[in-house]
N, C-alpha and C positions, 0 to 999 in steps of 0.2 A: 654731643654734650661731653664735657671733657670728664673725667673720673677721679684726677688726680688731685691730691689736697698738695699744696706747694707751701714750703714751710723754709723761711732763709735763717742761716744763723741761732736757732733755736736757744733759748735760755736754758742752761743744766738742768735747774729746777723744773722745768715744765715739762721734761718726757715720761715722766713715771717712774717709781721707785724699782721696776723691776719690769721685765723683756712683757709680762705681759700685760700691765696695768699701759704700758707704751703702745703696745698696738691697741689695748681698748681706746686709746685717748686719739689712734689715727681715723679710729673705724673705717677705713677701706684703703686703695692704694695710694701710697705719698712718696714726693719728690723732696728730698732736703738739697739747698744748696748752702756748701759751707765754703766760706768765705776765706778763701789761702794768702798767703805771706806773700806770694806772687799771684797777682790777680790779672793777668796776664795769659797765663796756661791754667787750663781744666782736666782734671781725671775724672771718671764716672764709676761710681760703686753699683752693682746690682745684684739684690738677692732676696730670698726667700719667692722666685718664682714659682716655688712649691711649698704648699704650707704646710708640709710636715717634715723640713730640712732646716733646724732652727740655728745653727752656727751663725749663720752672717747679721741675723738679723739681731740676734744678741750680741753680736760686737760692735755691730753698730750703736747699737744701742748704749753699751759701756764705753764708745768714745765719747758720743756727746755730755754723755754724764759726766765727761772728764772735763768737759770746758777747753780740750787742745784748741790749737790752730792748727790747722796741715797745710804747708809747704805752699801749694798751687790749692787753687777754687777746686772743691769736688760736688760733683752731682750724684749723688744717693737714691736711688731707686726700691722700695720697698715696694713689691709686688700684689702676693697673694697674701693679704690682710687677715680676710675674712674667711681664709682656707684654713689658716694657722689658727683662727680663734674657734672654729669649728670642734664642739666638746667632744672626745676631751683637746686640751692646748698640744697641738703642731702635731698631729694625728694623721689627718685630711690631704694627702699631698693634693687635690684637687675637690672642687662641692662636687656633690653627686651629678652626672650626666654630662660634667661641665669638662672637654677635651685640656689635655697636655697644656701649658699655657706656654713651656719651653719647648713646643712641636707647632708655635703658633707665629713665628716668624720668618714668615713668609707668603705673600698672596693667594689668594683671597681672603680678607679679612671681614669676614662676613659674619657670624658670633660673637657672643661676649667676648671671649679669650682672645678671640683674633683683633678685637675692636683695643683692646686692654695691650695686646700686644705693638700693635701699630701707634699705641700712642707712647708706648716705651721708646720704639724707633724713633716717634718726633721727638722726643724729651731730650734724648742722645744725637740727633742733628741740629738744633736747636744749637745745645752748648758747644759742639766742638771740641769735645773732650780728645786728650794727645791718646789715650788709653783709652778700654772698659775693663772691669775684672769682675764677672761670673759667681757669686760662690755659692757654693751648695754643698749637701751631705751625700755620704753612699747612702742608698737603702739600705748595705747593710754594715756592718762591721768591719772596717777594714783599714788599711794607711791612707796616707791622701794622694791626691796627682792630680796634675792640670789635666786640660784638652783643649788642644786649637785645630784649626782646617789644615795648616801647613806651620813648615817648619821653617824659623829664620829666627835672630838676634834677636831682633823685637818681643816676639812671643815669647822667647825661651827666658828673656830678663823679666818677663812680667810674671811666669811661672815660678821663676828661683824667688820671687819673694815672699810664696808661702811652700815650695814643696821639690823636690828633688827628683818629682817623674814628671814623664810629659807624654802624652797619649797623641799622636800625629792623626786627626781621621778625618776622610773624604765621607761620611756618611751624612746625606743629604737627609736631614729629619726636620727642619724648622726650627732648631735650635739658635739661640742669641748669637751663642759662639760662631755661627756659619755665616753671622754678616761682616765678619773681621774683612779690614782689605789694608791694604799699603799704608793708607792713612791714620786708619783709625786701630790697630792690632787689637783683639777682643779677643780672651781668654775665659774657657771654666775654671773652675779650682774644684775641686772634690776633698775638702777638709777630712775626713774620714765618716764616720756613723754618725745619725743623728743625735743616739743616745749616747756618743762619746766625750766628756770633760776634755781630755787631750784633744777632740777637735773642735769644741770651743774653743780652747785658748789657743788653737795654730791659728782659727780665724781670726782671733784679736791680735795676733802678735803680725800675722802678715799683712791683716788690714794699716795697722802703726804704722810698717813700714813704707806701704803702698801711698800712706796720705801723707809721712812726713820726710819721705826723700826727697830732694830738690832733685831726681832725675830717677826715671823707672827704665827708661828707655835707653839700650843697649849704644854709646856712643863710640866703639870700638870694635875689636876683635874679641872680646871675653871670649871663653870657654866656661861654661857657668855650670858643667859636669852633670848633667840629668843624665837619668837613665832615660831613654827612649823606645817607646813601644809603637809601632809605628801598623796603622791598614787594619784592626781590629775588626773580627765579624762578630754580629748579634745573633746567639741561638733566641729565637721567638716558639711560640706555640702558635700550632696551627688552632682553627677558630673550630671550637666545642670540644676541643681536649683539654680533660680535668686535670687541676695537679694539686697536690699534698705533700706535708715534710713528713716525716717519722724517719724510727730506726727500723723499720721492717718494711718491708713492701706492704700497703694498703689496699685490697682488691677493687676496692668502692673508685678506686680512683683509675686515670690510665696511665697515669706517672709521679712515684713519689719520691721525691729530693729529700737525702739524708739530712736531719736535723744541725747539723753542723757544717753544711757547703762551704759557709762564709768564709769560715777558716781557711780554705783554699783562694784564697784573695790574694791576688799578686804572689801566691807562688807558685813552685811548678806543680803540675800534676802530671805526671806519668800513666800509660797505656793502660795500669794495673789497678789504677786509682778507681775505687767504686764510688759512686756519685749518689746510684738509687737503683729505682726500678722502673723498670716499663713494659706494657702491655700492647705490640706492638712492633712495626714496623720505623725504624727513623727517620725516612719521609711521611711518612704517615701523621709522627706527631710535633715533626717541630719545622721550622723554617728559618732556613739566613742563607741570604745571598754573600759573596763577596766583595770587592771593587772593583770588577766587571761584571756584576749584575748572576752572573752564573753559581748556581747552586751548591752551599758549602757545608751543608748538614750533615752526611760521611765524613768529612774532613774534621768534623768536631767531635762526632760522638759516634759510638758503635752499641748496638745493645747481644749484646752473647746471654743465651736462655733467661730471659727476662730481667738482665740483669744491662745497669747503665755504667759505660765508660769513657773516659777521653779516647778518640781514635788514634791518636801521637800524642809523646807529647805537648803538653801545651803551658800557657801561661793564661790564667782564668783573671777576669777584674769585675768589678760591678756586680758580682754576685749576691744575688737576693733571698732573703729567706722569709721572704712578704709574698704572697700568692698572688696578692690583688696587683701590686706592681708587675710578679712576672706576668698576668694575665694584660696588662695594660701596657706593658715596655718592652720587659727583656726578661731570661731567666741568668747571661752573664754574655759578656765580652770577651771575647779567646785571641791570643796572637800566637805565634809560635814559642818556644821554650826560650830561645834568643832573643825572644822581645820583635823579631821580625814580622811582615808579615806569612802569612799561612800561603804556603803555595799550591796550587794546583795537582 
């Protein structure tokens, strides 16, 4: 049984006076298809795969209220409905029990999310879109940047229309962005924090661009000047290791992240940089592989007399200062201080 509410062309007046009276009036997941100047080519919008990352879906929302035309037909994918309206409003990145829904693309699709996932896949082969574009918030506070599988013209012109970094990763998680191929180039975008007005308005102002260029797609040699951060590792926590933020070390716990991580978001952190505390061994409490699968947790972090630090240099991204995320995702994404990747 299909899930999706399909809605063509939509009247101004009929989405709601504001981002949330609009998802009450979808109650669940919906497809817009908006009808371009060139009917001919398709692009696919998709967001709020997590419903506590509410940038995309409020720009979407403040274009149809505008009553534009965009350029080519776009297909609109409004996700996680009922994750975002879950009290209080865009809270929820996921209902209770209910797995990753952007960890859900990819076989077997066998649960809700997987079942919800696979039909986002039909929706997007279905149209034949020349693009997809991704967008979503940091967990926490931070600038924005794309992420694709690989690097080429294609992806890198569909990033420069909202953002200036570009995250290059081979990391195999069931993410949307990992079904990009030659055909179809699919991009994330990372607007910034959820709770950021500035990434509000980069989502609206790149989504504009995304709908009302008659061309997204790299027809040349540009140089489109990203910074590129390229093979990124995940520090994870191992399974029944507690963690806490504070300014002091918390004994209750077995590792507590300084209340202000976030800040270190895309810049460097140096060997001297204190992070937190821990109680413990650094295999003991966290885990991340590399891009050969070989173990890169000394390569992140050292802990000297219970205390937590970068092991080199590094460049920190995606850093969280949500417990229930690091305990479900990640606690941040490191490359080297060059933006390269971390070597052996």
């Amino acid at each position: 049984m299909r899930r999706f509410k399909f809605i063509r062309d939509p009247d101004p007046a009929t989405v709601g006076n504001n981002v949330e009276a609009f998802l009450r009036l979808l109650d669940g997941p919906a497809c817009f298809f908006l009808s371009g100047e060139d009917g001919s080519r398709t692009r696919a919008l998709v967001t709020l795969l997590h419903g506590n990352e509410p940038s995309g879906v409020m720009a979407l929302h403040r274009w149809l209220r505008s009553g534009q035309r965009p350029a080519v037909n776009v297909v609109c994918v409004v996700a996680s409905v009922m994750s975002a309206l879950e009290p209080p409003l865009f809270s929820h990145r996921m209902l209770p029990r209910a797995r990753d829904l952007n960890r859900c693309f990819r076989p077997p699709f066998e649960d809700a999310q997987g079942v919800l996932a696979e039909e986002i896949l039909e929706i997007l082969r279905m149209h034949h879109p020349e693009a997809v574009v991704d967008i979503h918030n940091t967990s926490g506070s931070g600038p924005s940047f794309g992420v694709c599988t690989h690097m080429d013209r294609q992806h890198d012109a569909l990033v420069s229309l909202f953002t200036q970094r570009l995250i290059i990763s081979n990391l195999d998680l069931g993410a949307l962005m990992e079904t990009s191929d030659d055909r179809v180039p699919t991009v994330t975008v990372e607007v910034g924090g959820r709770l950021d007005e500035q990434a509000h308005e980069l989502a609206y102002e790149g989504l504009c661009r995304y709908f009302l260029a008659h061309t997204v797609l790299d027809q040349g040699e540009t140089d489109w000047g990203l910074e590129l951060l390229r093979d990124p590792i995940r520090l994870e926590l191992n399974d029944n290791v507690t963690l806490t933020y504070a300014d002091q070390p918390n004994p209750s716990y077995d590792i507590t992240l300084k209340t202000d991580i976030e800040h270190h978001n895309f810049g460097i952190v140096q060997a001297d940089t204190l992070l937190g505390w821990a109680a413990g061994g650094e295999r003991s409490l966290f885990t991340a592989l590399d891009v050969g699968g070989r173990c890169a947790v000394t390569r992140l972090v050292r802990i000297v007399d219970g205390e937590l630090y970068p092991a080199s240099p590094l460049k920190l991204f995606m850093i969280t200062n949500n417990a229930a995320i690091a305990y479900s995702d990640c606690l941040f994404y490191a490359v080297a201080d060059d933006g390269s990747t971390i070597c052996s």
